[in-house]
C-alpha positions in Angstrom: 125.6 171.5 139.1 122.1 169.6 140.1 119.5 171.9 140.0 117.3 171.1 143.7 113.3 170.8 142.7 110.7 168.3 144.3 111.1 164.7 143.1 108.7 161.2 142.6 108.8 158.2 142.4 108.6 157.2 138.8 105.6 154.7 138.1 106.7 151.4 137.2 110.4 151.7 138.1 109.9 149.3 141.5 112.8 146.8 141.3 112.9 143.7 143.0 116.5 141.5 143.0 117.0 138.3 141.7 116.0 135.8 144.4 118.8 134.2 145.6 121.2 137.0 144.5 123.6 138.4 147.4 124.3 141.9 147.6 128.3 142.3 147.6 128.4 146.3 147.9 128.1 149.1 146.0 129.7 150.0 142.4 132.4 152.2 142.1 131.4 155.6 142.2 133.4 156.4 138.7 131.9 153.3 136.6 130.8 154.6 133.8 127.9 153.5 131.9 124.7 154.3 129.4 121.0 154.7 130.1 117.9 155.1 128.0 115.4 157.4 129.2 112.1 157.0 127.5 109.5 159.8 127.0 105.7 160.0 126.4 104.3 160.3 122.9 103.4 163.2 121.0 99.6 161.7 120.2 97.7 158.6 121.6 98.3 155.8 119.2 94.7 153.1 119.9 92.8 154.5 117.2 95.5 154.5 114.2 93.7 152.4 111.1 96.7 150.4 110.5 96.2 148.9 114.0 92.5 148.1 113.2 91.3 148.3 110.2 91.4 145.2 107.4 94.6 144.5 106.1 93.4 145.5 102.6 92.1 149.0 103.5 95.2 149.7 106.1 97.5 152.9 105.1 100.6 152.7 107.3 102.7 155.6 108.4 106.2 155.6 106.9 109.2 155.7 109.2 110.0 159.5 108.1 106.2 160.3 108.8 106.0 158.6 112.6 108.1 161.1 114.7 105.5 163.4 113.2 102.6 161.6 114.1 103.5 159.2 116.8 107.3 160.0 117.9 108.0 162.4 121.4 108.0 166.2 120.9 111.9 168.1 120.7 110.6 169.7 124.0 110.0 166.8 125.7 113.7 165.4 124.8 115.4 168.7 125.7 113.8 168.8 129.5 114.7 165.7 129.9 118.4 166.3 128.4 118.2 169.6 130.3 117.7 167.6 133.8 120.5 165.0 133.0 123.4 167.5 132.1 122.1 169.4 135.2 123.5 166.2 137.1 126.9 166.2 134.8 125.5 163.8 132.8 126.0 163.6 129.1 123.1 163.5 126.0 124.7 161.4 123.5 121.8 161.3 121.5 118.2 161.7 121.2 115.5 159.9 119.1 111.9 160.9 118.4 110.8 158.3 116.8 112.4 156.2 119.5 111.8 158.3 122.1 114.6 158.2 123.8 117.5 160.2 125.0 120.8 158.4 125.4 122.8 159.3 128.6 126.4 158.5 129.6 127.5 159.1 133.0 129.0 157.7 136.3 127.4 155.4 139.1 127.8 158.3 141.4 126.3 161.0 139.0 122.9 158.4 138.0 122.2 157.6 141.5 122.2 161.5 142.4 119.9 161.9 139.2 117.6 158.9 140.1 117.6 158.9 143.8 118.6 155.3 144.2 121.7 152.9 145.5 123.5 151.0 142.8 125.0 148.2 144.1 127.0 144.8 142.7 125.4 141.7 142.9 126.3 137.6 143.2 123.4 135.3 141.9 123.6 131.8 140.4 124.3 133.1 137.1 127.1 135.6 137.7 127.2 139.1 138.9 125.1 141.9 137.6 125.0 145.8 138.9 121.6 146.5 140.2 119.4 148.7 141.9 116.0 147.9 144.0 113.4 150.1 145.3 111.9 152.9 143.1 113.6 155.5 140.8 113.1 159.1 141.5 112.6 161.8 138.7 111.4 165.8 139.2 107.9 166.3 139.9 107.6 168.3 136.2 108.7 165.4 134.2 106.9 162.3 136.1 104.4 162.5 133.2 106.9 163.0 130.4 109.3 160.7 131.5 107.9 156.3 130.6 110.6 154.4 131.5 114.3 154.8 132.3 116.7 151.6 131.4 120.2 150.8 132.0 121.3 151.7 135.4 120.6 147.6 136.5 122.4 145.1 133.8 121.0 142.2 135.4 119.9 139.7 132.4 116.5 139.9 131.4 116.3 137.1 128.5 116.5 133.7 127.6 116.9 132.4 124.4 114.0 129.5 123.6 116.0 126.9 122.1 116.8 123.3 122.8 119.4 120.7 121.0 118.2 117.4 120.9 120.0 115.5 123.9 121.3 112.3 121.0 122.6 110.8 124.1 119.1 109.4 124.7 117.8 106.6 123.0 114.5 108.0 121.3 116.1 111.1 120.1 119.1 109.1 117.7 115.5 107.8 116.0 113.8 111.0 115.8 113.3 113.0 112.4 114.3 116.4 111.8 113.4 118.7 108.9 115.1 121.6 107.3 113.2 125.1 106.6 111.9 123.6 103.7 110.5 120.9 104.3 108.3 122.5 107.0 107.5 124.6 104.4 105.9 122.1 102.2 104.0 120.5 105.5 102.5 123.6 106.7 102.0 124.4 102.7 103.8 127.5 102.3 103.2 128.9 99.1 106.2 127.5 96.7 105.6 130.7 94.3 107.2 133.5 96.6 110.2 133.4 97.9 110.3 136.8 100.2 111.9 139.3 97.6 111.5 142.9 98.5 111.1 141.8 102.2 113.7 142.3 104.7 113.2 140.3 108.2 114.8 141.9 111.0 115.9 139.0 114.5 117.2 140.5 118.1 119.8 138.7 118.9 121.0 139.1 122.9 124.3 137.3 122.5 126.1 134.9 120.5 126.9 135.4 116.7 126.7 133.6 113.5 129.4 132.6 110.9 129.1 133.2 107.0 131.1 130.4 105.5 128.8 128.0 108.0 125.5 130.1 106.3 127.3 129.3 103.0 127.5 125.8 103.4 124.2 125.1 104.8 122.5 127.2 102.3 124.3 125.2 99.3 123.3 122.2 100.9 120.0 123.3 100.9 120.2 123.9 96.8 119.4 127.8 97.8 121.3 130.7 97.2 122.9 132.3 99.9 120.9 134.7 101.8 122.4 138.8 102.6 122.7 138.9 106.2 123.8 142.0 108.0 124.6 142.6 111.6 124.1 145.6 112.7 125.5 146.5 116.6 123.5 147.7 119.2 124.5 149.3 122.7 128.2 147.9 121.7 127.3 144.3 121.4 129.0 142.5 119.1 128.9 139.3 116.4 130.3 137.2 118.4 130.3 133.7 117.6 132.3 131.2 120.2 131.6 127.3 120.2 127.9 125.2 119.6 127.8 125.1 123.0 126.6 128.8 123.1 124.4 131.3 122.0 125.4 130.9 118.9 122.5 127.9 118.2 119.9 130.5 119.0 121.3 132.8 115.9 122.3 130.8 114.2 119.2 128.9 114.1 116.6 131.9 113.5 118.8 133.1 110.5 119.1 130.0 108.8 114.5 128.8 109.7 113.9 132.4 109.0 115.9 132.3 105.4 115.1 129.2 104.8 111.3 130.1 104.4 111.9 133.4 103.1 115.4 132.5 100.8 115.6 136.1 98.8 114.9 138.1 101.7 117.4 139.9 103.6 118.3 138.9 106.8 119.4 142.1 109.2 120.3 140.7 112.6 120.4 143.6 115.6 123.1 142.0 118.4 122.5 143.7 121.8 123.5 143.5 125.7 121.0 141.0 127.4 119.7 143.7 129.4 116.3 145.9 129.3 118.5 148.5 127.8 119.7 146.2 125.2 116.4 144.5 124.4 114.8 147.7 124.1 117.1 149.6 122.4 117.5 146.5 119.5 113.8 147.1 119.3 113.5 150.0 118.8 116.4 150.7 116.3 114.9 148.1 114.4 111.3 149.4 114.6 112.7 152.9 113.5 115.5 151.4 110.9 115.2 153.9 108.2 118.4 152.3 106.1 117.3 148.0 106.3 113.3 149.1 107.0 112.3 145.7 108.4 108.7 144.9 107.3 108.8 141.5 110.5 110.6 141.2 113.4 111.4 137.4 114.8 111.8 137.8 118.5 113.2 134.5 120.1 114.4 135.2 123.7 112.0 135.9 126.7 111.5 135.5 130.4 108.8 135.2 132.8 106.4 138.7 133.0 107.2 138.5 137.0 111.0 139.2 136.3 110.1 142.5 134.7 109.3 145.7 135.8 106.1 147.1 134.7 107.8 150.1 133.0 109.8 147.8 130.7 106.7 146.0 130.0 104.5 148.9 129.2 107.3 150.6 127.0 108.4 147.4 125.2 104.8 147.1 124.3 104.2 150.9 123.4 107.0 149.7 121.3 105.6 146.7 119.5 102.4 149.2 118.9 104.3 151.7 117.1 105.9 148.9 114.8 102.0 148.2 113.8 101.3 151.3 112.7 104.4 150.8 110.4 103.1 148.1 109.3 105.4 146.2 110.7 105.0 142.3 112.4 106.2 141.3 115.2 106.6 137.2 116.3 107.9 136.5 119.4 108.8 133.0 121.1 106.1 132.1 123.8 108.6 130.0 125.8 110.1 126.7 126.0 109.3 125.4 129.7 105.7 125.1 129.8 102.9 127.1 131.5 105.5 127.5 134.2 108.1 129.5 132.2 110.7 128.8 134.5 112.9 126.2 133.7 115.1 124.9 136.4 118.1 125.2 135.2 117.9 129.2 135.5 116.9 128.8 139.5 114.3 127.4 141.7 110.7 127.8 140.2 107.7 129.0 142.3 105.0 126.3 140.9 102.8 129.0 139.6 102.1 129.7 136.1 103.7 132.3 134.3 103.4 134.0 131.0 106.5 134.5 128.8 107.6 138.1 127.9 107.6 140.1 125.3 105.4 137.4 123.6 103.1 138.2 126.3 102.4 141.6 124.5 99.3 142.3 123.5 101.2 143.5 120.3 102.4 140.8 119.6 102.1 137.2 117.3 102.9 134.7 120.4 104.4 131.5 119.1 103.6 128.5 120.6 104.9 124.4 120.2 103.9 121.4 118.7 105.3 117.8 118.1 104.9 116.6 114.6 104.2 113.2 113.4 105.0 112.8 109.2 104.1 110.3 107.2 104.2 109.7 103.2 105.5 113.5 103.4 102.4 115.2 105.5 101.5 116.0 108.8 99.9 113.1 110.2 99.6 113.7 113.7 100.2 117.1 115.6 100.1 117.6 119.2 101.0 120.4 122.4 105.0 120.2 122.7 105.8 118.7 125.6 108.3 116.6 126.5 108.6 117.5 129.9 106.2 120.4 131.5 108.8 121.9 133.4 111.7 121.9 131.0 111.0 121.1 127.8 107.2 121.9 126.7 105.9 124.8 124.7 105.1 127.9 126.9 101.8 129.6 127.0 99.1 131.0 129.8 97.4 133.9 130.7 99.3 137.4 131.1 99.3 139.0 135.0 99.9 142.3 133.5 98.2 142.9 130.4 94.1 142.9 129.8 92.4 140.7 127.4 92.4 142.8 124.0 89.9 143.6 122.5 90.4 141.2 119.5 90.4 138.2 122.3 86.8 139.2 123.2 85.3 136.5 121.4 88.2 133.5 122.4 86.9 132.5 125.4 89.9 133.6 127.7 90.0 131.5 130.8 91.1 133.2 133.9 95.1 132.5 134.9 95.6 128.5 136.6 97.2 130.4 139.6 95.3 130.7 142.8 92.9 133.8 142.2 94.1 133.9 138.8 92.6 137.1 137.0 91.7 137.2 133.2 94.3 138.8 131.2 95.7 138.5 127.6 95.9 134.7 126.5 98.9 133.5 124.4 100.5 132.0 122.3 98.1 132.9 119.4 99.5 130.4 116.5 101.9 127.9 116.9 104.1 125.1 114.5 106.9 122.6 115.3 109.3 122.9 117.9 109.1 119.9 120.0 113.6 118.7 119.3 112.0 115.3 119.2 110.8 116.4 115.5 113.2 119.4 115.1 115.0 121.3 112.7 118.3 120.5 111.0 120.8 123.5 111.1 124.4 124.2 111.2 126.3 126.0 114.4 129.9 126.6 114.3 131.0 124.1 112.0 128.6 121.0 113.0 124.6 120.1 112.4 122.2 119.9 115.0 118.9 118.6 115.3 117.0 122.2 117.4 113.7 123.0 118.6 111.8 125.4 121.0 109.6 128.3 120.0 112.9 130.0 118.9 112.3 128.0 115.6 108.5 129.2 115.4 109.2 132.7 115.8 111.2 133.1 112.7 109.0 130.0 110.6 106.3 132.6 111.0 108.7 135.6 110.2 109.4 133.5 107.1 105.6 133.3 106.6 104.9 136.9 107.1 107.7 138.1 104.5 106.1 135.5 102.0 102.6 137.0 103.0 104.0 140.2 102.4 105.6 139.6 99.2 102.4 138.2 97.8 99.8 140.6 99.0 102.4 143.3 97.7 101.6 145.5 101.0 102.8 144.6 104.6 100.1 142.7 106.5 101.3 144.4 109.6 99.9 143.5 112.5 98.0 140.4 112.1 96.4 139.5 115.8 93.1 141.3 115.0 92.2 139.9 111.7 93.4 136.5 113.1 91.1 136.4 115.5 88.2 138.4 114.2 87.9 137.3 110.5 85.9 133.5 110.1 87.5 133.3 106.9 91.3 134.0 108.0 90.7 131.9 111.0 89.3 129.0 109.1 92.8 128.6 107.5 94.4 127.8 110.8 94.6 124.0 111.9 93.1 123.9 115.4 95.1 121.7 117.6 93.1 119.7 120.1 95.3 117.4 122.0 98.2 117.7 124.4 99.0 119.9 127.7 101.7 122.4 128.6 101.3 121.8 132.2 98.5 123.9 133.6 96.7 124.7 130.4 94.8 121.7 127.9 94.2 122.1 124.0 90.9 122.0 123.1 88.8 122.9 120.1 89.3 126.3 119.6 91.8 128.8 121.0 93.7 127.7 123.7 97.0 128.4 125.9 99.0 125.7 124.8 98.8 126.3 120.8 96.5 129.1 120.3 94.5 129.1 117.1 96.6 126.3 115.8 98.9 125.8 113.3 99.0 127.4 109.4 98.2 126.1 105.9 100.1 128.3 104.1 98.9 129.3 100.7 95.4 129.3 102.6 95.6 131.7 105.1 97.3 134.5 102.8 94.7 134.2 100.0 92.1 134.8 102.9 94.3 137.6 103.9 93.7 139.4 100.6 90.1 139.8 101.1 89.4 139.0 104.5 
């Protein structure tokens, strides 16, 4: 039975629903689903060296040594699992590295736990079960209690991908490149090959098929790369038709291999919900068996589509995989400074950022259109194509700060009206304009594909190379990137071109960030920054 103490509002749990979405009634009161409660650390993380300090000098934590360090207290899980069986509910697991306690339940039993309505909703997409309003947890656990996830399904990604449309006449013309090749143009270095490294990519739907891996890969003259799936929150490898999902896996697996050919490619498949985005993360922050050393993120949304609890513990999230020494690239979006393309709904004409590369923990990936010629880079320029639909994302966060290692970038305040000063992205960027995409293989046919999907995992690629090289992780890379001459000398700055609301310019901007890489250059500088 419930025990009956004084409850809050839980900060950050406000929930909005989607605009045009019509409420059709509530859930059944026996649905049963799963929820992620997450809890406060044991020890504030800012100061950890690995987070700071030069790559050459960091010592991360190992995964068996976080929980210790940085993880939640047993205490903390067991109130928490204490209050949710004292609603019926039931632990079916808890995590201290992750921080989390795994509930199951009914509708009827999470809404008596949480103090809200849960409710079925009709939007242009589908249906989703939701909630609005704030969630309700006891008084003596509002500040042991961060975030709790799963009661609304709603979908909270897309994947940042585009085919080339062939049916228009400029795109038959237009070049595309395999991994390779963009290798050799952003001169990644031809003596590593990403042995020792595994690369960890969230996937939110869709699934990839090994006999097409095997036949690109051979046509590629490389040898097949080890990819594993691992399931998350029951999500499956689910591969259906080229018209799908699947171009998003299929195309980080086979950019991200590509680059990094002897690495091993674990892919986490998870609901596209906060739950599921969270809990992929996490699992593959905390992986103890695949112990990813990168993490290529390529599916986002808009920061005003989130709730400030899922940003702030996604984030706490990407700052824990730091201390690992682990890096995470994200996709900065494919629509322009807008981040809302139409075909998802109506968009608002402001500028958005794009989340979780918004994260301050994060290496944002931005887009350019490349021009070769006589087998270099002759011209490179801001992706975009079209600024509402087809341009590479980028802008000025409404939630998050300017970090400290942005100081010195000359941040502009956001293009909206009264726009604040917050954390600029993306912070590098490389090819994803379609018009000079990448070749790859989805369910038995090849595709010309771009978007900042394909950047995400380039620089995944990169990293594992990076790592392999240096022969430690170089973790997380934002504040050397910005803060040492001699790393940031390495990056091509890339001067020409709009997203929509934000210009290139010399220096860092919101369009491309610090520019695009030369390889072999920017690792040697990352020995001895």
């Amino acid at each position: 039975m419930a025990t009956t103490q004084p409850t809050v509002a839980l900060s950050g749990s406000k929930r909005s629903s989607i605009p045009d979405a019509e409420r059709l009634g509530p859930v059944s009161p026996d649905e049963r689903f799963e929820v992620t409660v997450r809890v406060r650390r044991c020890r504030a993380i800012d100061d950890a060296p690995s987070l700071i300090a030069p790559i050459a000098e960091r010592a991360y934590v190992t995964r068996e040594e976080y929980a210790d360090r940085y993880g939640a207290t047993q205490a903390d899980l067991d109130r928490v699992a204490a209050f949710a069986t004292s609603h019926g509910l039931v632990v079916v697991e808890t995590s201290r590295p992750r921080r989390s306690v795994f509930l199951s339940g009914t509708a009827t039993q999470f809404a008596a736990a949480f103090g809200t309505a849960i409710d079925h909703y009709a939007y242009h997409g589908g249906t989703y079960r939701g909630r609005t309003g704030e969630l309700m947890v006891p008084a003596d656990l509002k500040n042991v209690i961060e975030g709790v996830f799963g009661i609304d399904n709603r979908p909270v990604a897309s994947p940042h991908f585009q085919v080339l449309d062939t049916t228009i006449a400029s795109a038959v013309a237009s070049p595309s490149f395999t991994p390779p090749q963009l290798a050799k143009l952003y001169d990644f270095p031809i003596d590593a090959d990403g042995s020792g490294q595994t690369i960890a990519i969230i996937e939110l739907g869709g699934g990839y098929r090994p006999a097409d891996l095997l036949t690109y890969f051979t046509g590629l003259g490389l040898a097949n790369p080890t990819v594993t799936a691992v399931l998350v929150d029951g999500a499956k490898n689910a591969p259906t038709n080229s018209n799908s999902d699947d171009g998003e896996v299929m195309l980080d697996i086979e950019v991200a291999a590509g680059i990094a050919p002897k690495a091993k490619i674990v892919v986490y498949f998870a609901p596209n919900t906060n739950k599921g985005f969270l809990d992929a993360i996490t699992m593959a922050i905390h992986d103890t068996t695949h112990k990813p050393s990168v993490i290529s993120i390529s599916w986002g949304g808009p920061e005003n589509t989130w709730t400030t609890q899922a940003l702030d513990s996604f984030d706490a999230a990407f700052k824990g995989a730091g201390v690992l020494g682990v890096t995470v690239c994200a996709a900065a979006g494919d629509a322009g400074s807008g981040d809302q393309n139409p075909a998802a709904g109506t968009p608002d004409g402001l500028a958005h950022a794009d989340f979780p590369a918004s994260s301050p923990n994060v290496l944002a990936c931005g887009g350019t259109k490349i021009v070769v010629g006589n087998n270099r880079i002759t011209t490179e320029t801001v992706w975009n194509e079209n600024p509402q639909s087809s341009a590479g994302g980028g802008g000025i966060s409404d939630h998050f700060a300017v970090p400290a290692y942005q100081a010195a970038a000359n941040i502009p305040a956001s293009a909206n009206p009264g726009g604040r000063k917050g954390r600029g992205l993306p912070d590098v960027a490389g090819d994803a304009d379609p018009q000079s995409g990448y070749a790859v293989r989805v369910d038995g046919k090849n595709f010309t594909i771009g978007g900042t999907s394909a950047v995400a995992p380039l620089w995944a690629g990169l990293v594992a190379l990076a790592n392999q090289k240096l022969g430690k992780p170089v973790g997380f890379l934002n504040p050397t990137l910005y803060t040492s001459a001699k790393v940031k000398a390495t990056m091509r700055d890339i001067t020409s071109g709009t997203n929509g609301a934000y210009k290139a310019q010399v220096g860092w901007d919101a369009c491309t960030g610090l520019g695009v890489p030369d390889g072999q250059k920017l690792i040697a500088a990352l020995k001895s920054p």
